[in-house]
N, C-alpha and C positions, 0 to 999 in steps of 0.2 A: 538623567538618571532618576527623575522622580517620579517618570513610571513604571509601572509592575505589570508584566507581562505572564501571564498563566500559562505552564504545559502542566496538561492532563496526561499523565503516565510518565514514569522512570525510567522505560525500556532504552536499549541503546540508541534508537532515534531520536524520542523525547530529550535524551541524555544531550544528545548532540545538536539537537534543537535549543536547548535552551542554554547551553556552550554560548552557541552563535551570537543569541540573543542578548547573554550578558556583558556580550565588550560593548550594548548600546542602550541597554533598560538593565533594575533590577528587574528579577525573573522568581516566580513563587511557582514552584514545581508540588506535583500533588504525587499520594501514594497513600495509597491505602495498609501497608506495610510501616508500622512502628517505628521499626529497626533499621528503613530506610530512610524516613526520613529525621531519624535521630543522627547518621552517618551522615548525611547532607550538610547540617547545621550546625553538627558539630567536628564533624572530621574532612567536610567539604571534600568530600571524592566521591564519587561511584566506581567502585570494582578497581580498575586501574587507572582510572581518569578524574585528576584535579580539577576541580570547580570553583569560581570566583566565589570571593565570598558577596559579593551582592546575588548568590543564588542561596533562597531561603528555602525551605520543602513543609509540607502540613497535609495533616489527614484528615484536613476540616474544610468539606465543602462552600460549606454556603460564608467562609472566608475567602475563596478563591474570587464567590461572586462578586463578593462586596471591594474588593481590591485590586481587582484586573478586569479592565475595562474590554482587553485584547486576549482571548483563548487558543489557543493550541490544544483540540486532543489529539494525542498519539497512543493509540491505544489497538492493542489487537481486536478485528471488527467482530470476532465473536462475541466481543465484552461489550461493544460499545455501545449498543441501545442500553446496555440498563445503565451503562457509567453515565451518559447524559440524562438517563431520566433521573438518576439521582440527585445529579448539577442542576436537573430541570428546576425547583423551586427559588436558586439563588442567580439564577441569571432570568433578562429580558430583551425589549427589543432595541435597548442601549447598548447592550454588546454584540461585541464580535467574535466569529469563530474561523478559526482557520486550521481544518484537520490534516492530521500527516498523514493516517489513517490508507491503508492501498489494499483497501478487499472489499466485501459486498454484503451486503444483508439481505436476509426474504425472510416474508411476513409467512404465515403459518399456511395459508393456500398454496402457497411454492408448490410443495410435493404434490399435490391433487391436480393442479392444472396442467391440460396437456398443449392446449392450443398458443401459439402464439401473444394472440392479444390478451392474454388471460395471463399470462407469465411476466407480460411488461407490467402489469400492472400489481405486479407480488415483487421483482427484486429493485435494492432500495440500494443507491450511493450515500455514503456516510453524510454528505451535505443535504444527502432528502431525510437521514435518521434526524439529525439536528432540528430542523424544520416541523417532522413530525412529534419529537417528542419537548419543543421547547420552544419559548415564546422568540426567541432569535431573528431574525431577519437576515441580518446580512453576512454571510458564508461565504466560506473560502475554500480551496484544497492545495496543500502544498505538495508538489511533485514535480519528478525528473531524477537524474542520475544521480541521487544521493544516499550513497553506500553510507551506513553510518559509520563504521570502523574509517572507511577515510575522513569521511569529517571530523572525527573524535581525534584523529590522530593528526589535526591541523592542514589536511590538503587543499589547494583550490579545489572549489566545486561551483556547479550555479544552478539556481533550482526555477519552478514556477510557479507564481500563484495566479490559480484560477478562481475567478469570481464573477458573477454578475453586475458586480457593485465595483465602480472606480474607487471606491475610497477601500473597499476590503483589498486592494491589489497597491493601495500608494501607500496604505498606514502598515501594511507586511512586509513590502520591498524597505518601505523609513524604518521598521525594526530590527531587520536582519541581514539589509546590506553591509558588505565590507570588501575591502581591500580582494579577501581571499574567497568572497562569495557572490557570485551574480544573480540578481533578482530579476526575472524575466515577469512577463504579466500575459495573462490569456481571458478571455470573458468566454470561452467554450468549457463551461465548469466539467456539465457529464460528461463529455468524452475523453479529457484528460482524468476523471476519477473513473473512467473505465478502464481505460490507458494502463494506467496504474496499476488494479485489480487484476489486469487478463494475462499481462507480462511476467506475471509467476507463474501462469503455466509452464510459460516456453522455456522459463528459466530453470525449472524443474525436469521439461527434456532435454534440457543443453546438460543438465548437473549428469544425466545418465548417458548419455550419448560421449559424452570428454574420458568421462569412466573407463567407458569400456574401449577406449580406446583411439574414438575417431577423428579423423585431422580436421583442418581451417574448413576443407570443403565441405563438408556436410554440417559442422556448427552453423558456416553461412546459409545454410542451404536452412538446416531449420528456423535460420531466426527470421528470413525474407517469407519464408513461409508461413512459421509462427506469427509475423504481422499482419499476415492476410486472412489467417482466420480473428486471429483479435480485432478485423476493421468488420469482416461478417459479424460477427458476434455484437459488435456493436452497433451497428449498425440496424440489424436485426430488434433492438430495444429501444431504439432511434435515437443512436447518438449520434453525435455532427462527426465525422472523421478525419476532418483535419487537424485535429491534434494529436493523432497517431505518427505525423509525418514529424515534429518538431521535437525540441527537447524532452518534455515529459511521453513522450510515445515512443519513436524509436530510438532517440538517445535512453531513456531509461532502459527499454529493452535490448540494448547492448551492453549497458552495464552490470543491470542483474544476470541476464543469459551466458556472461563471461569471466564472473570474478567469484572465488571460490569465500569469497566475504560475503556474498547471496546467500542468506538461508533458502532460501529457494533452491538453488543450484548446489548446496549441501545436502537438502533434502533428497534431491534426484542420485547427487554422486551415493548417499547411504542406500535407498532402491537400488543401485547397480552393484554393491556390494552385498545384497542379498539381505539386505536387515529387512524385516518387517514393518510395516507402517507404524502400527502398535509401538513396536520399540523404537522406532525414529521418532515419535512424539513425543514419547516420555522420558528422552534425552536429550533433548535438542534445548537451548537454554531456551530461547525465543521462538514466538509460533513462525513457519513460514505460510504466510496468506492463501499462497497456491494451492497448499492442501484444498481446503476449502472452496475456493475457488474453482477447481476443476470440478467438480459436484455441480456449480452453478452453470457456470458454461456448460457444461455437457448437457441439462437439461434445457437450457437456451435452442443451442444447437438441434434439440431431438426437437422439439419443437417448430424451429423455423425451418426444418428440413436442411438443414447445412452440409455442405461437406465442408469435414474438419478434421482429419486424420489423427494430426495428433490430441487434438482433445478428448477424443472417441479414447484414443489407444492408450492416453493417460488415466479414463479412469476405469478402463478394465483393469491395469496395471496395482493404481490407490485402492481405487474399491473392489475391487474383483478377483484380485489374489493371482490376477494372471503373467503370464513369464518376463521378466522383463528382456530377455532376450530371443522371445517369439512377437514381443511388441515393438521393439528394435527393428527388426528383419521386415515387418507390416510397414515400418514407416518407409522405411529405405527403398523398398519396392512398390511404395503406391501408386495406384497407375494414374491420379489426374496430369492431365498433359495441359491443360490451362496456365500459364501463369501469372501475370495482373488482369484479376478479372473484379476489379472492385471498382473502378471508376467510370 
């Protein structure tokens, strides 16, 4: 217990993140919100969930640096270049990071670039944001099938850290194992924080597809498919794709694609209920990544020349205002007749 382990953000992940952490370290949670971390420290709960009291909370960065050796951001990846350029003056290449973080970033060419090699070279994994904007070395990403609401609410789960460095994959498994949580370890960083990223799409047309109605067969049918463009797609921007096959790839993508505790698959089931994107954002407590997400992918895919049905068909739907049960009927009658054609 005498050390102090950092989450960067209070979201219901971080939340449950640092749950974990506290039955084996104290744990110093950050917020940029007063009045959260006045509730932390003094009334030890967030929202409906009690908190040890060896969880303390501060909106003082360059206290984080100076007293946690070991970092966690979890943070939504729109926010997250400038949250670590912020943290960038109070951390070096002493610490560690290890992001909960499952979406994507692109540098300001993104949109301009049409070609392939041009596009690899604009979007960023949150452990390349890390690297670019801070003197850090050794990174992590933490991922796999962890719905936070189940963790928050005490259930087994087991997750993965990926890193290139043994010691970011032994000193995160010595933090956060327990009883009721298994630490797996992968050194294929990109692919499981692709992994991670592209599985909100699918999860997003599984949340419309259960909507409206349709049985086991066609969820399955989208989510075997769903992972075949998520291995294109990564593939496409050279990720390794054997981590699509294990925990953090299609075990994560069964669990977001299936459980109505997925913002993701929230997101989709409000599209099939006719709400607006507009208005699904600016109600939804927490971002779902996917949004986001499908923007990127899709222009991967235009790029690498892909076929990719539902990515295509998701973002006429997000960004294009189009039917979503004219895009339905699209996927259901698509005519690739291939089916493993990735390896």
């Amino acid at each position: 217990m005498n050390r102090t382990i950092g989450v960067l953000g209070a979201g219901s992940f971080g939340t449950a993140i640092a749950r974990l952490l506290s039955k084996n370290n104290n744990v110093l949670m950050y917020s940029r919100r007063p009045e959260m971390v006045e509730q932390i420290n003094n009334d030890h709960h967030i929202k409906a969930y009690k908190l040890r009291k060896n969880i303390s909370a501060s909106s003082d960065l360059e206290r984080m640096g100076r007293e946690c050796h070991l970092i966690f951001p979890i943070l939504p990846s729109e926010h997250f270049r400038e949250a670590i350029r912020n943290l960038a003056p109070y951390v070096g290449p002493g610490h560690l990071m290890i992001h909960g973080t499952k979406g994507l970033d692109v540098s300001d060419d993104f949109e301009s670039a049409t070609d392939i090699k041009t596009i690899k070279k604009t979007v960023f994994t949150m452990s390349e944001v890390i690297r670019q904007e801070t003197s850090v070395i050794r990174t992590g990403a933490l991922a796999g099938p962890n719905l936070a609401g189940e963790l928050l609410d005490g259930q087994p789960a087991a997750t993965v850290i990926a890193s290139e460095f043994d010691e970011v994959i032994q000193i995160g498994r010595d933090v956060l194992f327990s009883k009721d949580f298994i630490v797996y370890g992968s050194y294929n960083l990109k692919g499981i924080e692709l992994a991670g990223a592209l599985k909100n799409i699918i999860a997003i047309a599984s949340g419309i597809m259960n909507t409206l109605g349709f049985g086991k067969n066609m969820e399955a049918l989208l989510i075997t498919r769903g992972l075949r463009e998520m291995i294109h797609i990564a593939k496409a921007v050279g990720a390794e794709i054997r981590p699509f096959f294990g925990t953090a790839g299609v075990g994560d993508l069964i669990a977001t694609a299936t459980s109505n505790q997925s913002r993701n698959y929230t997101f989709g089931t409000h599209l099939a209920q006719g709400k607006k994107v507009s208005e699904i954002l600016e109600h939804m407590d927490e971002v779902a990544e996917g949004y986001r997400t499908i923007k990127f992918a899709y222009r991967i895919v235009q790029a690498a020349n892909l076929e990719a049905p539902i990515t295509k068909t998701l973002f006429k739907v997000v960004y294009q205002d189009y039917s979503v049960t004219k895009a339905l009927l699209e996927l259901v009658h698509n005519p690739l007749k291939i089916d493993v054609d990735f390896i």
